[in-house]
N, C-alpha and C positions, 0 to 999 in steps of 0.2 A: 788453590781452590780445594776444599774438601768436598768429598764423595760421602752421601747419605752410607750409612749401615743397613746393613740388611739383618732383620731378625727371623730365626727359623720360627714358626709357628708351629704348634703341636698338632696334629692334624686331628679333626672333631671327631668322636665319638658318640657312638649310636647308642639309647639309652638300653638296646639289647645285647649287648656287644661281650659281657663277664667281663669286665675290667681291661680289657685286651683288643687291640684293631683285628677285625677276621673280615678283610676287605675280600670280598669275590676273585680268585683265583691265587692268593696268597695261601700261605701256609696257616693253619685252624691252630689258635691260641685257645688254651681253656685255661683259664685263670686258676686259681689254689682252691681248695675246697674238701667236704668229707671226702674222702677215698684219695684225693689229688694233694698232698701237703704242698707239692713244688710247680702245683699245677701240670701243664701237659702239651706239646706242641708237634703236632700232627702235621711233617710234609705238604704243601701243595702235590709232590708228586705220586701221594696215596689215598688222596682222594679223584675221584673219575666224575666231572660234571658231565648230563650227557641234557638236549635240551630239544625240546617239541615244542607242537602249534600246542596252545590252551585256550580251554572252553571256556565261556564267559564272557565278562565286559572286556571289551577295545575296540569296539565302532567297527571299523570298514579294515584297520589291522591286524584284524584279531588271526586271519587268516593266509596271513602273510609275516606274521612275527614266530619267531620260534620263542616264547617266553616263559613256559613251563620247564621248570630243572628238577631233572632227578641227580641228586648225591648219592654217590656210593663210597661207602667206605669197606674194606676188607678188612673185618677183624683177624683175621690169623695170619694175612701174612705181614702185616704191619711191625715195622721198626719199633714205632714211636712205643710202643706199649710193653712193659714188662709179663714175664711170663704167669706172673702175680692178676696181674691188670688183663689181661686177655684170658686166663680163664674167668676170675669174675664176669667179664664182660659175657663171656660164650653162654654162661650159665643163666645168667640177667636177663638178658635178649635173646634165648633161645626159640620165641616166638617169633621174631622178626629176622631172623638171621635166615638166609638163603645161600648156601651153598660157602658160608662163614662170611658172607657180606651182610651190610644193613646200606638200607636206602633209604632215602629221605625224600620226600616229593612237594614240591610248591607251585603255586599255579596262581593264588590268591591276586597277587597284583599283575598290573598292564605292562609294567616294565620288567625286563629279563632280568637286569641289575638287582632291582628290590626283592624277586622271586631266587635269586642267589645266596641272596644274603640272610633272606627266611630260611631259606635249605638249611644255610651252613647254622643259623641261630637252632632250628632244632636236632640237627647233630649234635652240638654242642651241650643242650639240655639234657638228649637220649645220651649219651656218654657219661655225662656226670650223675645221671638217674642210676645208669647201670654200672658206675664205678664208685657208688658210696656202698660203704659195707654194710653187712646185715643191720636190724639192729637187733640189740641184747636177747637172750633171750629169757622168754618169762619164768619169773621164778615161782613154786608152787606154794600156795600161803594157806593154812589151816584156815578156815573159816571160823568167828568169835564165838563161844557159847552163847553172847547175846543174838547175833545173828541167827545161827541155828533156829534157838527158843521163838524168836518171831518168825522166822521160816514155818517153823512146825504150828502154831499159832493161828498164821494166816491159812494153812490147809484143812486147822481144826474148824475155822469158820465158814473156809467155804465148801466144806462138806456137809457144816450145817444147815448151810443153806442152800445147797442141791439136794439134800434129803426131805427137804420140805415141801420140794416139787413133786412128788410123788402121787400118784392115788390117794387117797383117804378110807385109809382100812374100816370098814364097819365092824363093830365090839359086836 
């Protein structure tokens, strides 16, 4: 008698997800990207989910679910990040850093699952926001003599015609 095979299935991916599974309480994958050549993979144990009642839709539940999550990630004392990657970061997000942490907060959906995974998806955005490098900086360019000439041209006109707004001198 032969036994059926079993095949491993890939497990589906969310169309928010950067290329990478960042299932709710796993470890936060960030796919490769500007500032990320090798990408980036942030511990489960340095991120801190912490989770509350949330306001809104859920019927008769709403008041009895803990479904809102706040994310916290600590930027400074974090492993995963180079001393490269953490100043950028400190400098980036210096609006939203508290005490070298940033939070993330979801509330959106009914279920605590989907409001996890929202967390972790704008972590993952706010990270690679604040981990892509400047860009270039502008370079200074003479302005053309044709440019100029119509510059000066258009202020010849319209002098002449705010001078014509005037009183009307009596000869």
């Amino acid at each position: 008698m032969r036994l059926p095979t079993l095949r491993a299935r890939a497990a589906p991916t969310s169309a928010g997800d950067n290329g990478a599974m960042n299932e709710p309480g796993g470890d936060l994958v960030i796919a490769p990207g500007p500032g990320l050549r090798r990408g980036l993979v942030i511990p489960a144990a340095e991120l801190v989910e912490r989770f509350s009642r949330s306001s809104g839709p859920g019927g008769q539940g709403v008041n009895t679910t803990d479904s809102r999550v706040e994310l916290v990630f600590d930027v400074e004392a974090s492993t995963a990040l180079t001393p490269v990657q953490r100043e950028r970061l400190t400098t980036s997000l210096a609006g939203r850093l508290v005490a070298g942490r940033v939070t993330v907060v979801a509330s959106e959906q009914r279920s605590q699952l989907r409001n996890r995974a929202t967390a972790r998806e704008r972590l993952v955005d706010l990270l690679r926001e604040g981990l892509a490098p400047p860009p270039p900086a502008r370079r200074a360019t003479k302005p053309t003599q044709g440019s100029e000439r119509r510059r000066i041209e258009g202020k010849k006109r319209r002098s002449q015609v705010k001078s014509g707004r005037g009183r009307i001198q009596p000869d």
